[in-house]
Backbone of each chain as nested JSON, in Angstrom:
{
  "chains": [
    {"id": "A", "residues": [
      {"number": 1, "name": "UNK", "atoms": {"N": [0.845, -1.193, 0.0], "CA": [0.0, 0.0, 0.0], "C": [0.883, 1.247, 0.0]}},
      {"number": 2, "name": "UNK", "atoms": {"N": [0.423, 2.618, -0.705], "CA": [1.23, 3.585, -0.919], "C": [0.354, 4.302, 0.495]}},
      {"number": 3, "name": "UNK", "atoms": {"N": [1.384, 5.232, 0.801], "CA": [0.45, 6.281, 1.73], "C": [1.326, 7.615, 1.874]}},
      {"number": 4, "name": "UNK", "atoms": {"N": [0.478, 8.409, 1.936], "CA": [0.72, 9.616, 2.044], "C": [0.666, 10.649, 3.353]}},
      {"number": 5, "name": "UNK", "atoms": {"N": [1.78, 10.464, 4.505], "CA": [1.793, 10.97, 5.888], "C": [2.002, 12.631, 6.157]}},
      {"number": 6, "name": "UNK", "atoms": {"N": [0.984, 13.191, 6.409], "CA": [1.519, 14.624, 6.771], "C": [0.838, 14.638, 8.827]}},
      {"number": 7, "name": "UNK", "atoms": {"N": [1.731, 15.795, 8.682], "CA": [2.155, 15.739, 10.413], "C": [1.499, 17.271, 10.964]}},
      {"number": 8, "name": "UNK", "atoms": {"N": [1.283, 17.805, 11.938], "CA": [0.741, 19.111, 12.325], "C": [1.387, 18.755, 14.348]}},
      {"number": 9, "name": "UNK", "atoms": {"N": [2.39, 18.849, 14.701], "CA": [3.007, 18.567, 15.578], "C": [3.969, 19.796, 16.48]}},
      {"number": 10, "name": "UNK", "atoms": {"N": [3.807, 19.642, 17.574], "CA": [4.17, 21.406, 18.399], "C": [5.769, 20.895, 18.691]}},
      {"number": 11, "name": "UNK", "atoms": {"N": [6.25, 21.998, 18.692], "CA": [7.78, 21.966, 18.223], "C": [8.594, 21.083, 18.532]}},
      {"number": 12, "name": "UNK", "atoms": {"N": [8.183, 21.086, 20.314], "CA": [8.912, 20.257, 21.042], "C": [9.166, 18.551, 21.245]}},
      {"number": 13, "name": "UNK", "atoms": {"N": [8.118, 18.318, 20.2], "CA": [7.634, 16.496, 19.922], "C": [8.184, 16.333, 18.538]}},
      {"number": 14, "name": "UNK", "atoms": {"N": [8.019, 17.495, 17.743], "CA": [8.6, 17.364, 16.224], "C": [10.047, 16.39, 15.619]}},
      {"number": 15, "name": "UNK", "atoms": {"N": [11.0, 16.723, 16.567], "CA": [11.927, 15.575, 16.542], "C": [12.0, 14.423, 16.555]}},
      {"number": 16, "name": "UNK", "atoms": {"N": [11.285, 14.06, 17.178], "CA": [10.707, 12.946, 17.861], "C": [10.228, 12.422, 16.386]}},
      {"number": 17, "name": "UNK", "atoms": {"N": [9.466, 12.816, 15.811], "CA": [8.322, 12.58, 15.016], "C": [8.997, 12.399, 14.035]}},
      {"number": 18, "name": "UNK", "atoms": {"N": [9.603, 13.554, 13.479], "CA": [10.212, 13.155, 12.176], "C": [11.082, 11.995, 12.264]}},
      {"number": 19, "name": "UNK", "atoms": {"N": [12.099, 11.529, 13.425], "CA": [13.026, 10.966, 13.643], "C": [11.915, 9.259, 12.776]}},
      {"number": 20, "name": "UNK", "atoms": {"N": [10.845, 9.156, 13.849], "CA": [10.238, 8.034, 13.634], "C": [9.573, 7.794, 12.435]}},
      {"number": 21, "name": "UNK", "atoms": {"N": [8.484, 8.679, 11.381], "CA": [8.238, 8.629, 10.309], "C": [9.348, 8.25, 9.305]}},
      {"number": 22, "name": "UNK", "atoms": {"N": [11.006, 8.941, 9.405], "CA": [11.575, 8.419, 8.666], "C": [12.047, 7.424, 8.607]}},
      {"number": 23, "name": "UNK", "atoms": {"N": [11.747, 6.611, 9.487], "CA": [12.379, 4.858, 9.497], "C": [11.213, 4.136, 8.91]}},
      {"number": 24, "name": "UNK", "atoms": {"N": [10.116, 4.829, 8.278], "CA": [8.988, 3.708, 7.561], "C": [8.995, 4.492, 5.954]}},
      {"number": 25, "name": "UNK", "atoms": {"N": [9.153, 5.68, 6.429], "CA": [8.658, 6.367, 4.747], "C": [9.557, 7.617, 4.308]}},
      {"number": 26, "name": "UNK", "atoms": {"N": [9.582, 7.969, 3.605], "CA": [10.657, 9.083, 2.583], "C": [9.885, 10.247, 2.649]}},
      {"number": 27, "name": "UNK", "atoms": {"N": [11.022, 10.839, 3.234], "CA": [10.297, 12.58, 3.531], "C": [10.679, 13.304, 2.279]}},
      {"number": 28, "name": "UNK", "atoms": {"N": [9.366, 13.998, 2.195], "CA": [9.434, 14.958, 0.96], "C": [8.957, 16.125, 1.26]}},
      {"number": 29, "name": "UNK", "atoms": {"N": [8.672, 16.662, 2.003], "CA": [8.391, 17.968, 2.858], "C": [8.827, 18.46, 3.91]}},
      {"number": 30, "name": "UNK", "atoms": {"N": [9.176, 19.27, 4.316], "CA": [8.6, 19.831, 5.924], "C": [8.052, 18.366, 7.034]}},
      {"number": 31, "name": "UNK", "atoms": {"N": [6.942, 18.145, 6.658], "CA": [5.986, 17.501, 7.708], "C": [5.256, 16.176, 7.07]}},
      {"number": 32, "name": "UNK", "atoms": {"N": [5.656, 15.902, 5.606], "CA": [5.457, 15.168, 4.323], "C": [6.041, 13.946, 4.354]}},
      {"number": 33, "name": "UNK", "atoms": {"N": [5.448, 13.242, 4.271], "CA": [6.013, 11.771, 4.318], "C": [5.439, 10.704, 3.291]}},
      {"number": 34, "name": "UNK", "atoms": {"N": [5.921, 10.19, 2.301], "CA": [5.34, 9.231, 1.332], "C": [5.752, 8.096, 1.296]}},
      {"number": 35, "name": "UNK", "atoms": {"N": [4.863, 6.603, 0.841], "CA": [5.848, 5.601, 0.459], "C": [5.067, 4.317, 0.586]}},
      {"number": 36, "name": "UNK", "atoms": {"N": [5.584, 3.6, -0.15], "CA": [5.124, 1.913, 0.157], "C": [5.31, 1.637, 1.342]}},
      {"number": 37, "name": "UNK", "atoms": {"N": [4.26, 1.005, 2.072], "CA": [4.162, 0.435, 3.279], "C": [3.262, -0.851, 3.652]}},
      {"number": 38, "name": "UNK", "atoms": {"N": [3.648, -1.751, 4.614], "CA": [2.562, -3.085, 4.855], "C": [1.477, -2.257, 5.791]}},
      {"number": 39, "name": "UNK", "atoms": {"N": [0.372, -2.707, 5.594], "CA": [-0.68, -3.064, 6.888], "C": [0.115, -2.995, 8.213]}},
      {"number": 40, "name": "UNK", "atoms": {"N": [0.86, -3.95, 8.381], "CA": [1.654, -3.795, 9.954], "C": [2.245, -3.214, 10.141]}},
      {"number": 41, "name": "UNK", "atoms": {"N": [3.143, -2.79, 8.953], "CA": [4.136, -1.395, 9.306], "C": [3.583, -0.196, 9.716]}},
      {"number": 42, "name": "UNK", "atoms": {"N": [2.353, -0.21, 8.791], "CA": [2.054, 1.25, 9.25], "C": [0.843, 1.213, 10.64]}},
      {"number": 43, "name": "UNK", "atoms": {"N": [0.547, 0.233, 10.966], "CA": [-0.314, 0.43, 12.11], "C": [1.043, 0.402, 12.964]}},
      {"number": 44, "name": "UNK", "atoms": {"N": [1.915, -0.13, 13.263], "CA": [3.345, -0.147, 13.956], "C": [3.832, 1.283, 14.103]}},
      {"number": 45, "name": "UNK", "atoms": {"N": [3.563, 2.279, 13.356], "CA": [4.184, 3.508, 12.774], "C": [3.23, 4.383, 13.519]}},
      {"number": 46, "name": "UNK", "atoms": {"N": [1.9, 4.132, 13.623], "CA": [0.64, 4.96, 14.135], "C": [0.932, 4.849, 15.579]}},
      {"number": 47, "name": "UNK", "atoms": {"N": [0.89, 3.276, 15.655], "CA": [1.344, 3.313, 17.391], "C": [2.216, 4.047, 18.043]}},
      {"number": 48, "name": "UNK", "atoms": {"N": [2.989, 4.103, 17.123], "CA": [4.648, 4.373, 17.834], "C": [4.266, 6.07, 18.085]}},
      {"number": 49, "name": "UNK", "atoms": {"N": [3.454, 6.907, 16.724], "CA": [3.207, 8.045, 16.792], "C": [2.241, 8.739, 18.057]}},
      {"number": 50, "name": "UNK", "atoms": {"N": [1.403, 7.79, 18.126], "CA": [0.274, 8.335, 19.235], "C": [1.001, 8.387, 20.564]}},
      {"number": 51, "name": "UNK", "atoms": {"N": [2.209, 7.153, 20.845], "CA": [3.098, 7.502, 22.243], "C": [3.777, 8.997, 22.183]}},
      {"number": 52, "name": "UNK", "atoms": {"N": [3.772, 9.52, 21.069], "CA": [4.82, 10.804, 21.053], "C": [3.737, 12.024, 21.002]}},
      {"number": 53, "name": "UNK", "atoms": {"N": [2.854, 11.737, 20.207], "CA": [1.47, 12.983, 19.962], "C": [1.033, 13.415, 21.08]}},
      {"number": 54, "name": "UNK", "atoms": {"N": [0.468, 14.781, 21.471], "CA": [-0.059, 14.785, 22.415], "C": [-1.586, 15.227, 21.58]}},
      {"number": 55, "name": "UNK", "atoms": {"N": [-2.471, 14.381, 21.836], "CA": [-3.926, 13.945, 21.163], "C": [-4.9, 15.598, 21.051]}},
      {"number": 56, "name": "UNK", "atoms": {"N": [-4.247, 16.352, 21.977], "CA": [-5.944, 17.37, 22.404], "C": [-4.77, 18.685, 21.196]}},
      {"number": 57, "name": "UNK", "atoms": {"N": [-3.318, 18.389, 21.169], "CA": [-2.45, 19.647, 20.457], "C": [-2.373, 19.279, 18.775]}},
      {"number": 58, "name": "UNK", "atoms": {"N": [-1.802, 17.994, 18.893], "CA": [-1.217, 17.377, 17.591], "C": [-2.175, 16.617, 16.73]}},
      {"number": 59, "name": "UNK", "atoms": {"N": [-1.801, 16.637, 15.676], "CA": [-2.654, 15.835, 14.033], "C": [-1.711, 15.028, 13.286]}},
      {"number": 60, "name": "UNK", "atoms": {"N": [-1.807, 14.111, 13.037], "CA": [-1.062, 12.737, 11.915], "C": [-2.353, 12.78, 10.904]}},
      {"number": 61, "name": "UNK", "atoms": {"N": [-2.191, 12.873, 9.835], "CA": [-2.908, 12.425, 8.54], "C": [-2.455, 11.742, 7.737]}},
      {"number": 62, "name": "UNK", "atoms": {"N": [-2.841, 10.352, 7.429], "CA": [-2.423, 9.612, 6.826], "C": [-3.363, 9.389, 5.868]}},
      {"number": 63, "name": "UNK", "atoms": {"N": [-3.086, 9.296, 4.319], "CA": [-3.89, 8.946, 3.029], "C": [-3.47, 7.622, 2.894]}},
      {"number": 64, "name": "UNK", "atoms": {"N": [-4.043, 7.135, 2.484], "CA": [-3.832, 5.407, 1.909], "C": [-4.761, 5.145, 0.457]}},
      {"number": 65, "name": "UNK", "atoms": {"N": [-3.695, 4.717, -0.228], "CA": [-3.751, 4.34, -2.142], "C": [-3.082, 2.969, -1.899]}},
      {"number": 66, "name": "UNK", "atoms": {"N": [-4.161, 1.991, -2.466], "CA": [-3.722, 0.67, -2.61], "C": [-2.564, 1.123, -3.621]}},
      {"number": 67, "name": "UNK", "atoms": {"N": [-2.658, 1.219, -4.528], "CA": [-1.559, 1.537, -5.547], "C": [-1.02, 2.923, -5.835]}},
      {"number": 68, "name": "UNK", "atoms": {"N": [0.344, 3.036, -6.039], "CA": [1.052, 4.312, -6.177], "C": [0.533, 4.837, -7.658]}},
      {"number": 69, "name": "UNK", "atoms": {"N": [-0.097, 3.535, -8.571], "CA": [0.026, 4.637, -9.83], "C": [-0.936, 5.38, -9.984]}},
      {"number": 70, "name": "UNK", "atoms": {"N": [-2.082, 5.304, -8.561], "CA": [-3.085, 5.799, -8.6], "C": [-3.019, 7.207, -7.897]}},
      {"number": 71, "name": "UNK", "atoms": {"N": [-1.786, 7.63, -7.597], "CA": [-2.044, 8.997, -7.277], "C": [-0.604, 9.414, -8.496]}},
      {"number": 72, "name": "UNK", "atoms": {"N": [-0.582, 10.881, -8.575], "CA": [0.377, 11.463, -9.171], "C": [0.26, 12.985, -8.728]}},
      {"number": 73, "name": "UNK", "atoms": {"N": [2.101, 12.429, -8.548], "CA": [2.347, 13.81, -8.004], "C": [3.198, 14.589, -8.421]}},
      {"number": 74, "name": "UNK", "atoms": {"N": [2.585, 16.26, -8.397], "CA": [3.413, 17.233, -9.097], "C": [4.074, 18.311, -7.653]}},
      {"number": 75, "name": "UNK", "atoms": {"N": [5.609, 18.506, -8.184], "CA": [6.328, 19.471, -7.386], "C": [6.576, 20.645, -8.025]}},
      {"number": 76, "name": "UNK", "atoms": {"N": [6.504, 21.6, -7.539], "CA": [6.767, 22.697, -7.938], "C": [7.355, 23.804, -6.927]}},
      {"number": 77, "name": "UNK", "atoms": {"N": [8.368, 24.026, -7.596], "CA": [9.235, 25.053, -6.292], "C": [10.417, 24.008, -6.345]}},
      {"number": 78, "name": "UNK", "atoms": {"N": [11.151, 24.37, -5.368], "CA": [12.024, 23.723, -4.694], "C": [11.819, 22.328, -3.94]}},
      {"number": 79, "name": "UNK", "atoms": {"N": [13.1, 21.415, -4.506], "CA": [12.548, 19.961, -4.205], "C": [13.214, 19.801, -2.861]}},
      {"number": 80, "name": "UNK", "atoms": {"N": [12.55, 19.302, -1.698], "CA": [12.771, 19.719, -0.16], "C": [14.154, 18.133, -0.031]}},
      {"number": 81, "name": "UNK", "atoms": {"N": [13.505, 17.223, -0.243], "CA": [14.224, 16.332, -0.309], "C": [15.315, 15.66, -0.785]}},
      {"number": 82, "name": "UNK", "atoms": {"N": [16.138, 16.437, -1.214], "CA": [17.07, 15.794, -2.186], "C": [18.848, 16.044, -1.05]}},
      {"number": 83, "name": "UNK", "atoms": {"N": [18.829, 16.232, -0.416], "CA": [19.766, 16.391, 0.784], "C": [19.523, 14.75, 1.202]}},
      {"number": 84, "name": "UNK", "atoms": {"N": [17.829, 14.387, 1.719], "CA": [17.735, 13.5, 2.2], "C": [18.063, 12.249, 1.838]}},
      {"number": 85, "name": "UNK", "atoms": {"N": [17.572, 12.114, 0.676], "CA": [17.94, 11.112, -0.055], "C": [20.157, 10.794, 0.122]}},
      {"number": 86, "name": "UNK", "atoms": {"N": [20.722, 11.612, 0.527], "CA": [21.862, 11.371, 0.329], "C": [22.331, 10.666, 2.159]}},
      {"number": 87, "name": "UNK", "atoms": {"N": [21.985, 11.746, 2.786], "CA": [22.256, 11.329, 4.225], "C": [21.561, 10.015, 4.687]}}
    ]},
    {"id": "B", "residues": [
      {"number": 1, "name": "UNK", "atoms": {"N": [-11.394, 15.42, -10.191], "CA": [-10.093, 14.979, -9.692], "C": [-10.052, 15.5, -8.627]}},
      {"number": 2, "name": "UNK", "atoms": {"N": [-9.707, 14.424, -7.351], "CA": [-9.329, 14.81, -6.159], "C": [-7.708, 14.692, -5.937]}},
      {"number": 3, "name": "UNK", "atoms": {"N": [-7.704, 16.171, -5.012], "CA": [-6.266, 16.318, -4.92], "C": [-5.683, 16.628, -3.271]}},
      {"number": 4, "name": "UNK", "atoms": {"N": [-4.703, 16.297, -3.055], "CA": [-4.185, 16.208, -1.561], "C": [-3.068, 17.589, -1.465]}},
      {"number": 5, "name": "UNK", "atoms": {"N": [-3.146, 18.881, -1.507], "CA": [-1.899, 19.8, -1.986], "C": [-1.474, 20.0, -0.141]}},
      {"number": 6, "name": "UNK", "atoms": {"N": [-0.072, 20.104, -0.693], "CA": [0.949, 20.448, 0.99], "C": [2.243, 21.505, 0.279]}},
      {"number": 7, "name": "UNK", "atoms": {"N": [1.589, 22.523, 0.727], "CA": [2.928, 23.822, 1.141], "C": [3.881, 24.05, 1.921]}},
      {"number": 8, "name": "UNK", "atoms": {"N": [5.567, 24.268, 1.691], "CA": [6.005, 24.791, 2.757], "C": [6.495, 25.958, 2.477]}},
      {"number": 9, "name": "UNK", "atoms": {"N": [6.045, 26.938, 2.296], "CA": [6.275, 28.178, 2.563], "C": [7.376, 29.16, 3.2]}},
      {"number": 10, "name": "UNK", "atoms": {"N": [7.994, 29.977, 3.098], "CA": [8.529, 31.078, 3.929], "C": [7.553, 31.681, 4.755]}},
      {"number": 11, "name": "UNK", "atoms": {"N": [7.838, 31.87, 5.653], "CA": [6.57, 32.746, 6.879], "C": [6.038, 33.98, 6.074]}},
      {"number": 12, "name": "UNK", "atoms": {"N": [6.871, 34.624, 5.446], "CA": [6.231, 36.179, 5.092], "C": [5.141, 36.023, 3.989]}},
      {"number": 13, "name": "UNK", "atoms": {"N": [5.429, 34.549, 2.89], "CA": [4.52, 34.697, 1.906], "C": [3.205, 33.395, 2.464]}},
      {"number": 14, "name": "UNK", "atoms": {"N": [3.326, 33.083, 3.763], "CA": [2.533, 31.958, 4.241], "C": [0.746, 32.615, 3.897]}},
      {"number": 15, "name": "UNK", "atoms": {"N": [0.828, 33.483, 4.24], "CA": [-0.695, 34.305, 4.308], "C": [-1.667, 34.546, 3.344]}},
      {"number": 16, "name": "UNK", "atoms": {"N": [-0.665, 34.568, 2.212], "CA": [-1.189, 34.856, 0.913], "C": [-1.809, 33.301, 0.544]}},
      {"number": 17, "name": "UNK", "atoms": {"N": [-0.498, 32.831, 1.2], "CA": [-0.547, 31.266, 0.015], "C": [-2.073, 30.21, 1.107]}},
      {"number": 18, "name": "UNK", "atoms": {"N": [-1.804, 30.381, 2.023], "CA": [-3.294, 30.233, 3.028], "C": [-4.339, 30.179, 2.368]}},
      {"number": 19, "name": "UNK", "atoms": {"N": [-4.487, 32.235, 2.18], "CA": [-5.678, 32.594, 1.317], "C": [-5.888, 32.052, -0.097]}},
      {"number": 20, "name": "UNK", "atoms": {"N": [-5.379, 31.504, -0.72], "CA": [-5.362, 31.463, -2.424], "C": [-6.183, 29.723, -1.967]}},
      {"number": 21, "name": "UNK", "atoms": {"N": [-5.033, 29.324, -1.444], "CA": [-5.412, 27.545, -1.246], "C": [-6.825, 27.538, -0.798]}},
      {"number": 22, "name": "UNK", "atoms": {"N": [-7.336, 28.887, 0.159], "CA": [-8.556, 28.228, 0.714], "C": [-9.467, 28.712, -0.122]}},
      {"number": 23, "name": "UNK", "atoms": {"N": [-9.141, 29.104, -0.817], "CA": [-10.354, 29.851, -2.57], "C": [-10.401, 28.411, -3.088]}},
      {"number": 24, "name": "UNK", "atoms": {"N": [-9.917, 27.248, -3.144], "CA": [-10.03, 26.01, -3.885], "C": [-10.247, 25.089, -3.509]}},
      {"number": 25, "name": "UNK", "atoms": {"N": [-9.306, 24.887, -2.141], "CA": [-9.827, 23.165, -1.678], "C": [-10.067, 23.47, -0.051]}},
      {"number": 26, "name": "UNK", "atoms": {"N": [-10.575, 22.99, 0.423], "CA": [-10.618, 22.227, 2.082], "C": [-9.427, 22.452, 2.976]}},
      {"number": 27, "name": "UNK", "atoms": {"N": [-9.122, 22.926, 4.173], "CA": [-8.097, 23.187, 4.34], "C": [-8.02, 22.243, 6.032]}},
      {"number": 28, "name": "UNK", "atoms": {"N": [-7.089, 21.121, 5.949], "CA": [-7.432, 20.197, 6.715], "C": [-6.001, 19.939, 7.84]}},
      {"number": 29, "name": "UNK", "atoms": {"N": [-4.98, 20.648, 7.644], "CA": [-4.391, 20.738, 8.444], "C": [-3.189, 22.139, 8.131]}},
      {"number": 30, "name": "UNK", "atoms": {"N": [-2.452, 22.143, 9.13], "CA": [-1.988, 23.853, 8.957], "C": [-1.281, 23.943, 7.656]}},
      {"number": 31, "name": "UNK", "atoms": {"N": [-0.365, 23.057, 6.786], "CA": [-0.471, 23.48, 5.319], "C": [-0.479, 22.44, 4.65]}},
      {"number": 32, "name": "UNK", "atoms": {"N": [-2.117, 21.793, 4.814], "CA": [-2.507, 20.798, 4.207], "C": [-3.957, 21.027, 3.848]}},
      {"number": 33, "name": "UNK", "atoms": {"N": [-3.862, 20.98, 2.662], "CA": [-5.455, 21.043, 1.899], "C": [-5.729, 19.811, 1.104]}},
      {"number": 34, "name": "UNK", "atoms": {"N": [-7.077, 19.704, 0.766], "CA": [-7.903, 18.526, 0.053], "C": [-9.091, 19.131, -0.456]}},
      {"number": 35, "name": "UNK", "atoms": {"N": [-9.011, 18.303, -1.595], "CA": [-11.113, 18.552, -2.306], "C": [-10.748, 18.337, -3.589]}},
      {"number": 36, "name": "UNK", "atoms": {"N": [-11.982, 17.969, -4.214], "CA": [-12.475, 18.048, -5.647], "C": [-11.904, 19.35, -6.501]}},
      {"number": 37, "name": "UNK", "atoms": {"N": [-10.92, 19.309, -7.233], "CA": [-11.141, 20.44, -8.048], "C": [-10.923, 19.922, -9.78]}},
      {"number": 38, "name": "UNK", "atoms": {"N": [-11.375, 20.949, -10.534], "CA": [-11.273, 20.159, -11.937], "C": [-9.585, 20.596, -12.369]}},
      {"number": 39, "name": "UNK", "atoms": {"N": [-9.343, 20.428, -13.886], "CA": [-8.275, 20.234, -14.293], "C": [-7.762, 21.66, -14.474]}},
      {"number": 40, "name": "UNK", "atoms": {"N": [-8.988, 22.57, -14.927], "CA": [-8.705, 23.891, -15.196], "C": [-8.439, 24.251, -14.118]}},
      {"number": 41, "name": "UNK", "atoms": {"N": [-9.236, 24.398, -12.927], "CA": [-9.21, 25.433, -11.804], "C": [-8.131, 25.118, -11.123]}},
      {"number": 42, "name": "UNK", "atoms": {"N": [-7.509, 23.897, -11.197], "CA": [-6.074, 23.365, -10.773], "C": [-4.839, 24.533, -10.964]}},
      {"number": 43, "name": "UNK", "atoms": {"N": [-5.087, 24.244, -12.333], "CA": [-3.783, 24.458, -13.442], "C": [-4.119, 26.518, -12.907]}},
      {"number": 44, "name": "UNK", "atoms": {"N": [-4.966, 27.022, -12.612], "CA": [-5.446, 28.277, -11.909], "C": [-4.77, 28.514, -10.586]}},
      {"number": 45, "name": "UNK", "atoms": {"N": [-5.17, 27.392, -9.777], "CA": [-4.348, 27.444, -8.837], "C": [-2.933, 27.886, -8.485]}},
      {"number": 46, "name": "UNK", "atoms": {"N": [-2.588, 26.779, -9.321], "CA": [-0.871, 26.612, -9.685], "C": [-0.334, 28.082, -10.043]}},
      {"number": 47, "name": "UNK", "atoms": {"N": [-0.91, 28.254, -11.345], "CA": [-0.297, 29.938, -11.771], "C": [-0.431, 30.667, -10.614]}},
      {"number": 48, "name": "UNK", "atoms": {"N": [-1.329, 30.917, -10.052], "CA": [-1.442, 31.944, -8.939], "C": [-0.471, 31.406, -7.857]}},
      {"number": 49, "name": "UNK", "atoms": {"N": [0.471, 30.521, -7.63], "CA": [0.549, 29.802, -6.47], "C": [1.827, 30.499, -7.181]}},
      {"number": 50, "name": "UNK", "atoms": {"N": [2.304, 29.659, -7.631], "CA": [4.014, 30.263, -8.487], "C": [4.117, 31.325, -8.887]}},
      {"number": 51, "name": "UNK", "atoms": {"N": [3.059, 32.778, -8.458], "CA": [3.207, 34.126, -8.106], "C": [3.684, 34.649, -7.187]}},
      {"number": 52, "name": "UNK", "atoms": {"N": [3.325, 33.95, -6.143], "CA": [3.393, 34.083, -4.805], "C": [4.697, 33.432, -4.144]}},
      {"number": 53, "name": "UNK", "atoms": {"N": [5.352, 32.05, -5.067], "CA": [6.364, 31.176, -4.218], "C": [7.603, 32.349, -4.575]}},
      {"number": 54, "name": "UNK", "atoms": {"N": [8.0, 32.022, -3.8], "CA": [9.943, 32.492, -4.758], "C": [10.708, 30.545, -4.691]}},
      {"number": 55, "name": "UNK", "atoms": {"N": [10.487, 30.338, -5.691], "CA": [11.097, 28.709, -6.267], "C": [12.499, 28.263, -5.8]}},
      {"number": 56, "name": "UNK", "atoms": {"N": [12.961, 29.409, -5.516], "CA": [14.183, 28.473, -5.01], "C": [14.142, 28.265, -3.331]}},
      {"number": 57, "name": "UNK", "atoms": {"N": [13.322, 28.758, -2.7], "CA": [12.937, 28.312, -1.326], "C": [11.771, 27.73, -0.884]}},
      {"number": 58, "name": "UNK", "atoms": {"N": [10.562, 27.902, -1.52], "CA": [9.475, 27.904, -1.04], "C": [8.642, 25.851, -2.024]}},
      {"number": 59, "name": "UNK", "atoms": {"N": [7.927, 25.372, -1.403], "CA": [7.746, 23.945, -2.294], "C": [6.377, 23.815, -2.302]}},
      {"number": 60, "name": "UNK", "atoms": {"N": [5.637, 23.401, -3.229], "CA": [4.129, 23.217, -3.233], "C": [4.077, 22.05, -3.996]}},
      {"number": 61, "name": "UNK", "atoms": {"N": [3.455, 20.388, -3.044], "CA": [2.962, 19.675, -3.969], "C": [1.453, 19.079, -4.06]}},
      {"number": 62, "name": "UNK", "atoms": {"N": [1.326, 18.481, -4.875], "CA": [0.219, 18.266, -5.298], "C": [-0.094, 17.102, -5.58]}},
      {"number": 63, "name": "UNK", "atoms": {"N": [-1.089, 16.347, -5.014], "CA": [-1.097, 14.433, -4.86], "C": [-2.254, 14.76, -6.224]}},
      {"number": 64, "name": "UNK", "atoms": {"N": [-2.179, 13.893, -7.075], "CA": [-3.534, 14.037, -7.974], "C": [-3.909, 12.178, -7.965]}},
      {"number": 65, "name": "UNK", "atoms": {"N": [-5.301, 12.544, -7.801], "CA": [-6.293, 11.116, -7.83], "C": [-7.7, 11.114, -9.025]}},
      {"number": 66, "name": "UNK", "atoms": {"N": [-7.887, 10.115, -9.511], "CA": [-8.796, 10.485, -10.443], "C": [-10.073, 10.435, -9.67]}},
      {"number": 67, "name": "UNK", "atoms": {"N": [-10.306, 9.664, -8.386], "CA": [-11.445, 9.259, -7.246], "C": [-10.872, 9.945, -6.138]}},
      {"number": 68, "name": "UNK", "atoms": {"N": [-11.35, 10.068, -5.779], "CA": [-12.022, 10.783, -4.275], "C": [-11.321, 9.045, -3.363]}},
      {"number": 69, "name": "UNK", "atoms": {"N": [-12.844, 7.992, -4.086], "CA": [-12.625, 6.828, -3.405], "C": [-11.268, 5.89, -3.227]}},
      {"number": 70, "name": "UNK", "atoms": {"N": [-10.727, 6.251, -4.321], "CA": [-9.183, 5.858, -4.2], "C": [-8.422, 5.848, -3.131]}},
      {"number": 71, "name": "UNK", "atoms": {"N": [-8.669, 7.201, -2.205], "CA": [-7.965, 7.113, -1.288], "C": [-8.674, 7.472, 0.063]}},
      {"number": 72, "name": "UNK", "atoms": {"N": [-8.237, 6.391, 0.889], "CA": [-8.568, 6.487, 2.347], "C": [-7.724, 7.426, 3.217]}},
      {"number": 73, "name": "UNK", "atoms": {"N": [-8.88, 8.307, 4.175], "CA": [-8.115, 8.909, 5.041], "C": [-8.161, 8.693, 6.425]}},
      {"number": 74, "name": "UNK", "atoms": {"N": [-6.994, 8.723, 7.571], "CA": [-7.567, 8.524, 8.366], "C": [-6.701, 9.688, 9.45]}},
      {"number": 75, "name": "UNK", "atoms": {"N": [-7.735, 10.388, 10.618], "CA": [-6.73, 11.57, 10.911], "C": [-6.913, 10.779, 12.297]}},
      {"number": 76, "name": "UNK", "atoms": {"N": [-5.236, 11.119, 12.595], "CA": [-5.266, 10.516, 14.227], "C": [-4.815, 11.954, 15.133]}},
      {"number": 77, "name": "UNK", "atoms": {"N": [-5.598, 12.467, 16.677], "CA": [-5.261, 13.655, 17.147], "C": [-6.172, 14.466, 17.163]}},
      {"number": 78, "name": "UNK", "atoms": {"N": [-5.477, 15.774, 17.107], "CA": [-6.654, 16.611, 16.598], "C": [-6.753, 17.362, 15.223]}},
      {"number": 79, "name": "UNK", "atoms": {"N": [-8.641, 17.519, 14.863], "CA": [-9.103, 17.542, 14.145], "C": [-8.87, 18.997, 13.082]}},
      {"number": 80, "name": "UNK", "atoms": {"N": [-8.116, 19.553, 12.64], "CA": [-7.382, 21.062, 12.846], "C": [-8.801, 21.875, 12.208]}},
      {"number": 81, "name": "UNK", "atoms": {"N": [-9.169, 21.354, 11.603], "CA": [-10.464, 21.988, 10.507], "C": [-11.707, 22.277, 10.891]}},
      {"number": 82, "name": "UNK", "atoms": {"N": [-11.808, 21.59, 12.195], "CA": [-13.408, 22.075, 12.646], "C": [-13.639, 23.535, 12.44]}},
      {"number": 83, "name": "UNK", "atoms": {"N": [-12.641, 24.591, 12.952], "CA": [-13.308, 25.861, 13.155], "C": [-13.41, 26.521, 11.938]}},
      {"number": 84, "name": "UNK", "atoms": {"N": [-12.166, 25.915, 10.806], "CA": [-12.31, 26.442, 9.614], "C": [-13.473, 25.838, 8.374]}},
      {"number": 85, "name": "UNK", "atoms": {"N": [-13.968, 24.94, 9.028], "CA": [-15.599, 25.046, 8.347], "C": [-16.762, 26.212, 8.916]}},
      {"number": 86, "name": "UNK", "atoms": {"N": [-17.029, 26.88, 9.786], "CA": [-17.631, 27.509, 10.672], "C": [-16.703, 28.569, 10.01]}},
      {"number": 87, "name": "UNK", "atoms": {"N": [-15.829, 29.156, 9.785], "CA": [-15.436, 30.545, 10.091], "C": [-15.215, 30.975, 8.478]}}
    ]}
  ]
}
C-alpha cells in the first residue's frame, strides 16, 4: 500500500516525530512523508506516533492508495528532499 | 479529480498562500489542503501559487487522484479543521 503521511506537531515532539516517520517512509516535505508500506508497518508507525502525539495539540494524517500509480504527483518550487535522499 | 496539496512556505509569503489555497480546496491541516477540483481550476491554482512562491525556497505539492474513493483517510489527534468550516 502507498500512503501519504503529513504531520501538524508542536515543536517540542517534532523531533521525535520526524526521527520516527523516517524509518517507515521518505520525507518529501517539511511535515510530508510518502511511500510503500505493509498493513503492519504502518499500524506499527501509528502506534509508535500516538506515544509521542499529544492527542488534544497534535494531528497525523495519513492517506492510503492501494496503488502508487493511482495517485500522481506534481512538485513545484524547490525539491525539499534531495539532501535526504543522500544522508 | 481529487487532490491532496501540501505547502512549505517562507513565513512572510505563508498568508497569501493560506488565502489562495482556501479559494479552492478544504483546508485540513496547517499546510494541508484537500477537495475536488477540476483540471482547469487546478492548473489556476498553480499559476497563482508560483506568483506568490519564490522557487528556489518555497515547495508546493500536489497528490492528484482520479477518485475521491481511491484514497482512504484517516486523521489521528486533533481535528485542525473544525473551526475552519464555521469561520
Amino acid at each position: 500500500m502507498y500512503v501519504i503521511l503529513v504531520y501538524d506537531i508542536e515543536e517540542k515532539r517534532v523531533a521525535k516525530m520526524l526521527k520516527l516517520c523516517r524509518r517507515y517512509l521518505n520525507w518529501i516535505q517539511n511535515s510530508v512523508f510518502e511511500g510503500e508500506i505493509t498493513d503492519v508497518k504502518l499500524k506499527e508507525l501509528i502506534h509508535e506516533a500516538r506515544k509521542i502525539m499529544d492527542k488534544e495539540a497534535d494531528s497525523l494524517i495519513v492517506f492510503k492508495s492501494r496503488q502508487a500509480k493511482w495517485l500522481e504527483k506534481m512538485v513545484i518550487g524547490k525539491e525539499k528532499n534531495e539532501l535526504d535522499n543522500i544522508l
